[in-house]
C-alpha positions in Angstrom: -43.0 -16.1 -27.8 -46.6 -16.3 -26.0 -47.3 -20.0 -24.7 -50.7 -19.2 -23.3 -52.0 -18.3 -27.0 -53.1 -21.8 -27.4 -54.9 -22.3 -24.1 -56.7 -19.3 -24.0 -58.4 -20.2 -27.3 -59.0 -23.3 -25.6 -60.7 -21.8 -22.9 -62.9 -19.3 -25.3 -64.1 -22.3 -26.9 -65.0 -23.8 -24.3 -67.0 -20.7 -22.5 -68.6 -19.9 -26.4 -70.0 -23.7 -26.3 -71.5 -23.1 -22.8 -73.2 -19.9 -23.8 -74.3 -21.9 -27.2 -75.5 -25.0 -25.0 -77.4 -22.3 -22.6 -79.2 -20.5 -24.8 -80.4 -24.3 -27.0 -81.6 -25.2 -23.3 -83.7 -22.1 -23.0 -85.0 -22.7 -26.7 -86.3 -26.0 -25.9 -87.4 -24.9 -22.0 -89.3 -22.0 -23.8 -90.8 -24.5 -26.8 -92.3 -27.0 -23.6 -93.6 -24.1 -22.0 -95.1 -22.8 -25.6 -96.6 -26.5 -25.8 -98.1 -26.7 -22.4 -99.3 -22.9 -22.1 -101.0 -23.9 -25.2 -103.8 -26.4 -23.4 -107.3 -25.0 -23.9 -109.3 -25.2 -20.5 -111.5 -27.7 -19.5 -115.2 -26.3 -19.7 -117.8 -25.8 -17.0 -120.4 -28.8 -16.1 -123.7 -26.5 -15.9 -125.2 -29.5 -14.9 -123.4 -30.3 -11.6 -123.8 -26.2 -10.7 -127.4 -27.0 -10.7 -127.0 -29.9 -8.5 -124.4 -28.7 -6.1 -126.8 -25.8 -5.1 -129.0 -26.8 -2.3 -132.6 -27.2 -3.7 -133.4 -25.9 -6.4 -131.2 -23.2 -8.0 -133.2 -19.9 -8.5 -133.7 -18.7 -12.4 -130.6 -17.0 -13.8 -128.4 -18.6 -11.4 -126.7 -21.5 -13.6 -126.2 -18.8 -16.4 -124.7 -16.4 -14.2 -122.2 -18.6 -12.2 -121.1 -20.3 -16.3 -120.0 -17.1 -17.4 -118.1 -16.0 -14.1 -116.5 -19.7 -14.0 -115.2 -19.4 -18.4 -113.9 -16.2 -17.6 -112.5 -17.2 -14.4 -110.8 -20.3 -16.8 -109.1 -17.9 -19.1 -107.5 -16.5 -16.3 -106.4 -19.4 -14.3 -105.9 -21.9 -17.3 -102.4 -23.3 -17.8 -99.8 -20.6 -18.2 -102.5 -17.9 -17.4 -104.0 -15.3 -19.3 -101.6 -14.8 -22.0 -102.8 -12.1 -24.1 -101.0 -9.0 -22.8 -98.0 -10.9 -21.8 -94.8 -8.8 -22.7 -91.9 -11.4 -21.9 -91.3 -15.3 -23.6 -92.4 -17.5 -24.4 -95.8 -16.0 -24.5 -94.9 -12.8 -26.1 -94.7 -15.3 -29.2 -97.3 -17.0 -29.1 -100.6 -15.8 -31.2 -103.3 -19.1 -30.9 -104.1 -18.9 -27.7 -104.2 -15.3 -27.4 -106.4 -16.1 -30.3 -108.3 -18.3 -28.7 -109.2 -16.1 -25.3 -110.3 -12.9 -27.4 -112.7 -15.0 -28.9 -113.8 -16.2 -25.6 -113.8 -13.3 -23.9 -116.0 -11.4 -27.0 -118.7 -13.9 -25.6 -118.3 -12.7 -22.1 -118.6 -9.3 -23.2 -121.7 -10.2 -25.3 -123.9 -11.9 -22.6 -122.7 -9.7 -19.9 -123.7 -6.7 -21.9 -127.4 -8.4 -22.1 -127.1 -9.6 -18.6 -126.7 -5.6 -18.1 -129.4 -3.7 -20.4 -132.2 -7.1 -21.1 -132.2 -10.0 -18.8 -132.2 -8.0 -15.4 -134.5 -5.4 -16.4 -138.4 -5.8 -16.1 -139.0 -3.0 -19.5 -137.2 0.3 -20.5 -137.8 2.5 -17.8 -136.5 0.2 -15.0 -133.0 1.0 -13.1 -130.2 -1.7 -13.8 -128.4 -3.5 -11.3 -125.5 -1.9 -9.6 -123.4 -4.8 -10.6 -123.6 -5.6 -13.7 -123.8 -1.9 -14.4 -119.8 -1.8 -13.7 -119.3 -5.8 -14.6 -120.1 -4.6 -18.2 -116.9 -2.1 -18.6 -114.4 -4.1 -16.6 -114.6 -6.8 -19.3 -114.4 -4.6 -22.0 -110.9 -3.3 -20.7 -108.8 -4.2 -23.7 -107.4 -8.0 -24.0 -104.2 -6.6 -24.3 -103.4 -4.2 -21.6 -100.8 -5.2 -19.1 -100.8 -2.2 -17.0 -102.8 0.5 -15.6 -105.1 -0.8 -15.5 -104.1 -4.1 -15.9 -106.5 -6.9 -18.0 -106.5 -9.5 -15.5 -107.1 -7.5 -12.7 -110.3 -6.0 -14.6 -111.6 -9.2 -15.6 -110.9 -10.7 -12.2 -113.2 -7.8 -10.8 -115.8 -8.1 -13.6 -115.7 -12.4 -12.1 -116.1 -11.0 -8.7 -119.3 -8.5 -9.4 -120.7 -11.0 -11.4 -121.1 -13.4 -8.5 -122.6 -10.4 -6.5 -125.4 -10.1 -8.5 -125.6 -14.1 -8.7 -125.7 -14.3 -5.0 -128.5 -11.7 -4.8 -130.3 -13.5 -7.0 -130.1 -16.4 -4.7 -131.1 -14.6 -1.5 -134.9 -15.6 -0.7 -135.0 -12.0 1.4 -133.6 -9.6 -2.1 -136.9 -9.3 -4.5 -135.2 -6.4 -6.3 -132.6 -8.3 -8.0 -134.2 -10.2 -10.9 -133.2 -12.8 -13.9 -136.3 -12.5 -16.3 -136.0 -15.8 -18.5 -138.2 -14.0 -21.4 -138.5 -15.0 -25.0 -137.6 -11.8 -25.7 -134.8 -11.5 -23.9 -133.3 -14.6 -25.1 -134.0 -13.5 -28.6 -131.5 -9.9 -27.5 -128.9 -12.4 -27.0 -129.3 -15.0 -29.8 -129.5 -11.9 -32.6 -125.4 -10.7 -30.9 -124.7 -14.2 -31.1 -125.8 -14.8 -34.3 -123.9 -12.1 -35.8 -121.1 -13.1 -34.1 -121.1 -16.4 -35.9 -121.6 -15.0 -39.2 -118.7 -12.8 -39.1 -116.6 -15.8 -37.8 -118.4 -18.2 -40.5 -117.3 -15.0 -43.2 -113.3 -14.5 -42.1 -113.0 -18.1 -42.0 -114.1 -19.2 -45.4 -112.4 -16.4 -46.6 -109.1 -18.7 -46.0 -109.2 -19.2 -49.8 -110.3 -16.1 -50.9 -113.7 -15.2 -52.6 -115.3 -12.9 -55.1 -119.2 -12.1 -54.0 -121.8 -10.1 -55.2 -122.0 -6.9 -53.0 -125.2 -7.4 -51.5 -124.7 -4.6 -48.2 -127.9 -2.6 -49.8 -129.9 -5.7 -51.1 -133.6 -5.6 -50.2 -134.0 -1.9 -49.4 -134.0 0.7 -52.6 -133.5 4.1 -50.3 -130.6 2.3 -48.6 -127.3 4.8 -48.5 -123.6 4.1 -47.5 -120.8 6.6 -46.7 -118.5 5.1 -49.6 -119.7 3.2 -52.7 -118.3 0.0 -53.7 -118.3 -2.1 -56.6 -121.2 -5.0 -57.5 -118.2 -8.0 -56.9 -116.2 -7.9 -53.9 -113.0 -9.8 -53.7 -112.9 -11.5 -49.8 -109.8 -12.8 -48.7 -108.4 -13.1 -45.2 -104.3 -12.3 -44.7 -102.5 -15.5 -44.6 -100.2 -14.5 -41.9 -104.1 -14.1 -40.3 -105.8 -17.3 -40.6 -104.9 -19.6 -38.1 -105.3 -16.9 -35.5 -109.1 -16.2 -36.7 -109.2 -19.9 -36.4 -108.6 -20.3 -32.9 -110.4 -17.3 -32.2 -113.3 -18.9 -33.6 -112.5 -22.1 -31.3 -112.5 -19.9 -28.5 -115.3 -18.3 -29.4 -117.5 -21.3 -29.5 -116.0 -22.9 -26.6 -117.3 -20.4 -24.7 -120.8 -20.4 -26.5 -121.1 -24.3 -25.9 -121.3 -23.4 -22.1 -123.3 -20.7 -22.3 -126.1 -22.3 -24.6 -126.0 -25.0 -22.1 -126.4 -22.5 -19.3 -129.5 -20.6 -20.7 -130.9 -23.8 -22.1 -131.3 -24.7 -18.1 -132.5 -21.2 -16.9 -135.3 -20.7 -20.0 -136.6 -24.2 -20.1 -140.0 -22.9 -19.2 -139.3 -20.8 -22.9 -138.0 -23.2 -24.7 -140.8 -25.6 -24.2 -143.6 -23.7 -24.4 -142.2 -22.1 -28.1 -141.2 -26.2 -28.5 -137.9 -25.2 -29.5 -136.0 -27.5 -26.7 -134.7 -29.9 -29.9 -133.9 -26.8 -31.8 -131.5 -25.5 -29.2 -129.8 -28.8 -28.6 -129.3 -28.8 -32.1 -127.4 -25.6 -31.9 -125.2 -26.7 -29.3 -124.4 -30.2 -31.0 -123.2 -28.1 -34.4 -121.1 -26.3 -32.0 -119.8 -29.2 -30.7 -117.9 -30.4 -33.6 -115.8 -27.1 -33.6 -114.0 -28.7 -30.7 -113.1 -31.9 -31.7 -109.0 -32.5 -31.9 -107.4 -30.5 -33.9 -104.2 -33.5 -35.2 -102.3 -31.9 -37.2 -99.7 -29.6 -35.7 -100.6 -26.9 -37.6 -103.8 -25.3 -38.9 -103.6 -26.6 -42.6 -105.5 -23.9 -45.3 -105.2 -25.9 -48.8 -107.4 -25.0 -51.6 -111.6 -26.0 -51.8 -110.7 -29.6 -53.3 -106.9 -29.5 -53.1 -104.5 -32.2 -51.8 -104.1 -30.5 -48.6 -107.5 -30.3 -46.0 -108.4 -27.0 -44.9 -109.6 -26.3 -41.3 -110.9 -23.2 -41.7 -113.3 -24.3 -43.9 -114.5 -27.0 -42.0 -114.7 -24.7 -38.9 -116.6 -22.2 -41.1 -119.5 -25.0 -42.1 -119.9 -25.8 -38.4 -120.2 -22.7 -37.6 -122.3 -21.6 -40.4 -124.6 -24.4 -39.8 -125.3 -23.6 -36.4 -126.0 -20.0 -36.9 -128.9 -20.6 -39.6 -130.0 -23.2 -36.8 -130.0 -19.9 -34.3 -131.7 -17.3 -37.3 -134.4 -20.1 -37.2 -135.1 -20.2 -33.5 -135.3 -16.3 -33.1 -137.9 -16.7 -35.8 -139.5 -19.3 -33.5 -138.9 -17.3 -30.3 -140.9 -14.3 -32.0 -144.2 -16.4 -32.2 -146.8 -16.1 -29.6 
């Protein structure tokens, strides 16, 4: 007869409860570290860059420093860039991910004008050696996590940013140039403005929608690769919408600071084409896409259902602003 039987269940029992109390510590260390990773990052005071430079800061050099300082704050922000993180707790997370592709689509927007419009006198003139390679390392894909890896690129597209903005700010270089043109500005506002309206489209598609298809309206020798029928039928995946909700967040988080940015560097513009209350316009729309989100989870009810739904109310903000921007290109093309 086997006396130990009794103890040696004891002491399985025992060992099973520590491996079951383990692994409901790591759950709960991983859920903290899912709540504090989550924090979206402070933005950029354009204001005090203009201040903290000695004198007065030359043209272009507010915008330029903004954008290398956001992207800089998606990499440095609490928990890191997250996107092309393989390991937990990030691995499952998807809003904040969310969140810095729809910042880092800005980045990629102005730095691609910044490339080919803004530092170019016309057509025929050479672009600047920075920017020229600025442009590709943030489009290295958000998530990549080796060879090469997307913080490293974006950290190197940070670093030639502030090249060029430093040449801009050396009295002695007259080759490196910001032009703070109407036209240039308008470049910009027409990739930001469809930018918007795709975000404005996904996110009221929340509840789904039928439209009139309207993709060859207004031109009769108009031509597609594949017909489609007069009503289309709209409707984002549900296991979707609260990630194109904080990209959206992202997205304008990013704008916010940028608008603020060029607002500075084409005052001269913007006044002469009195379009100064226009633009602050635009930025206070945008604004409201940042207030606090309370609930703990983005909520998509129906139009006039019990429940609220975010997207909706994201979409109108967003939708609002944009026909604020389709208006001030219109301005901006006046003499």
């Amino acid at each position: 007869m086997n006396f130990d039987t009794q103890p040696q269940t004891a002491k399985k029992r025992k060992k099973w409860a520590w491996v079951l109390a383990g692994l409901i510590a790591l759950l709960i260390l991983m859920l903290v570290f899912t709540f504090i990773w989550s924090s979206e990052p402070d933005p950029v005071d354009t204001k005090k860059l203009s201040q903290e430079f000695p004198g007065e800061p030359p043209i272009g050099y507010v915008t330029v420093e903004t954008v290398a300082q956001v992207a800089e704050s998606l990499l440095n922000k609490s928990g890191g860039y997250l996107s092309n993180d393989i390991l937990p707790p990030s691995v499952f997370m998807d809003n904040m991910p969310a969140y810095e592709f729809g910042a880092l689509v800005q980045i990629r927007d102005i730095t691609k004008v910044l490339r080919n419009e803004i530092s170019r006198s016309q057509s025929q003139s050479v672009e600047d050696e920075a920017l020229k390679f600025a442009e590709p390392a943030f489009n290295i894909h958000h998530k990549k996590w080796m060879f090469p890896r997307a913080e490293r690129e974006y950290q190197k597209g940070v670093d030639l940013l502030r090249d060029y903005r430093d040449r801009l700010a050396d009295p002695a270089d007259n080759e490196t140039q910001f032009y703070a043109r109407a036209d240039n500005l308008r470049s910009w506002l027409y990739l930001v403005s469809k930018r918007l309206g795709g975000l404005s489209q996904r996110l009221s598609a929340s509840v789904g929608r039928t439209r009139m298809n309207t993709d060859l309206a207004n031109d009769p020798s108009a031509q597609q690769s594949t017909g489609k029928g007069q009503l289309v039928t709209v409707r984002t995946p549900w296991m979707e919408i609260d990630d194109v909700f904080w990209e959206a967040r992202g997205s304008t988080w990013a704008l916010i600071q940028f608008l603020k940015a060029v607002e500075h560097d084409f005052e001269r513009v913007l006044r002469d084409k009195n379009a100064v209350a226009s633009f602050q316009q635009i930025i206070m729309e945008l604004e409201a896409t940042q207030e606090t989100v309370w609930s703990p989870m983005i909520v998509n009810g129906s139009e006039f259902g019990f429940l609220a739904n975010h997207s909706l109310v994201m979409s109108s903000y967003i939708s609002r602003a944009n026909a604020a921007i389709i208006d001030l290109i219109e301005l901006l093309k006046r003499g």
